[in-house]
N, C-alpha and C positions, 0 to 999 in steps of 0.2 A: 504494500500500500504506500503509496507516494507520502511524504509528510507535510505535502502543501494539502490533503486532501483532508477537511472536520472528521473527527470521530464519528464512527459511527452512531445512532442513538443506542444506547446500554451501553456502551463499553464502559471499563473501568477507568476512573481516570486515576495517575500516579500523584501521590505526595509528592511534595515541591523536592527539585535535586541539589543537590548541593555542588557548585564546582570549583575546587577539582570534588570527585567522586568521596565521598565518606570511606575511610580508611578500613572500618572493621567489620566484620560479617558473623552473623551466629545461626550456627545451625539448631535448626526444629525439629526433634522427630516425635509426629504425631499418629496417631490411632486414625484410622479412616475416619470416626465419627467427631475427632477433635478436628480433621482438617477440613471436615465439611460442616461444621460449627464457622470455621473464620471462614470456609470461603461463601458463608450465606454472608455470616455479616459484614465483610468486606464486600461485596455487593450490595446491602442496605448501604452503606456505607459511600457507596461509589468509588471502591479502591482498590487496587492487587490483593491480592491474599498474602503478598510479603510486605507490602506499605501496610496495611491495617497491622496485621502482626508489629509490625516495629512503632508505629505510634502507639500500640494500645501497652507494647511493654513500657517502652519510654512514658509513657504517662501513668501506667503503675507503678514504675522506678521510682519518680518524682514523686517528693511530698508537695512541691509546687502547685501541684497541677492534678485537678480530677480527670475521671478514668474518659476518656475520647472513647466517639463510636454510639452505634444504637446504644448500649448497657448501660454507658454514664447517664444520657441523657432521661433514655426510660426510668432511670431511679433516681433524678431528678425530679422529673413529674412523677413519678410513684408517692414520692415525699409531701407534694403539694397536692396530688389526689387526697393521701392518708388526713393531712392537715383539713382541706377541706372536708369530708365526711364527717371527720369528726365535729368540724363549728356547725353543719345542718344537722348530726345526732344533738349536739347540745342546745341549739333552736328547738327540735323538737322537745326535747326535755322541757324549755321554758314555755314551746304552745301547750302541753299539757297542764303546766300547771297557770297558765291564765286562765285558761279550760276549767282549771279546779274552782279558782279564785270566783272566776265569771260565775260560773254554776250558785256557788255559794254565798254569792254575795249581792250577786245582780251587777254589779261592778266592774269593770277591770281596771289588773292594778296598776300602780302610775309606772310600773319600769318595764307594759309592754311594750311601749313606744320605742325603748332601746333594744329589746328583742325582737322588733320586725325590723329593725335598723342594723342588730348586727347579722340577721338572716341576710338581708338584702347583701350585705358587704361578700357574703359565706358565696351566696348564689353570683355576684359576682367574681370571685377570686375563683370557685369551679369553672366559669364562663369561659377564664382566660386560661386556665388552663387547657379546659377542651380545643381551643384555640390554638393554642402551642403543638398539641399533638396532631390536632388537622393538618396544622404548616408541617411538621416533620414526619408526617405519615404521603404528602402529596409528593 
């Protein structure tokens, strides 16, 4: 293939090179099912299956730096899924007991006005999150 000619659509594309060429090399020896582990995710990924491999060690190596690739990112939003579930279990917690209040009282009490305010805030931060994962799931 000529290299005036765009990649194809799918192809891989390579992490940036370095020149002159990176001096060291490390060999991998993996299990059929370990190399078809990196080579799904280096294709999420859109990378060789040796470029993925060497950023995702280098950025395990490094305490600087979280893990690159689908894994970091998905437990990323894993964390803000978890976070979020949990402020709409604790909204519901506070609609039942306005629920309790109202029932009992005829009333509601003056701090629901800050529990549909912090639902609203819960139901936005899920929003942006589901957001986040549409952009890196297209």
């Amino acid at each position: 293939m000529d290299s005036e000619q765009p990649d194809p659509p799918g192809k891989a594309r390579h992490r940036a090179h370095n020149r002159p060429a990176r001096p060291h090399a490390v060999l991998l020896r993996l299990s059929d099912e370990e190399k078809a582990a990196i080579d799904a995710a280096a294709a999420v990924a859109q990378l060789t299956a040796t470029g993925y491999a060497a950023k995702a060690a280098v950025a395990a190596a490094s305490t600087a730096q979280a893990p690159v690739g689908a894994t970091g990112d998905l437990r990323d939003l894993q964390h803000e899924l978890f976070a979020a579930r949990r402020a709409v279990v604790m909204f519901g917690n506070n609609v039942n007991q306005v629920a309790a209040v109202s029932n009992a009282t005829g009333q509601l009490p003056v701090w629901a006005t800050e529990a549909v305010r912090l639902c609203a805030a819960a139901v936005a931060r899920l929003n942006e999150v589901i957001t986040r994962i549409d952009k890196k799931l297209r």
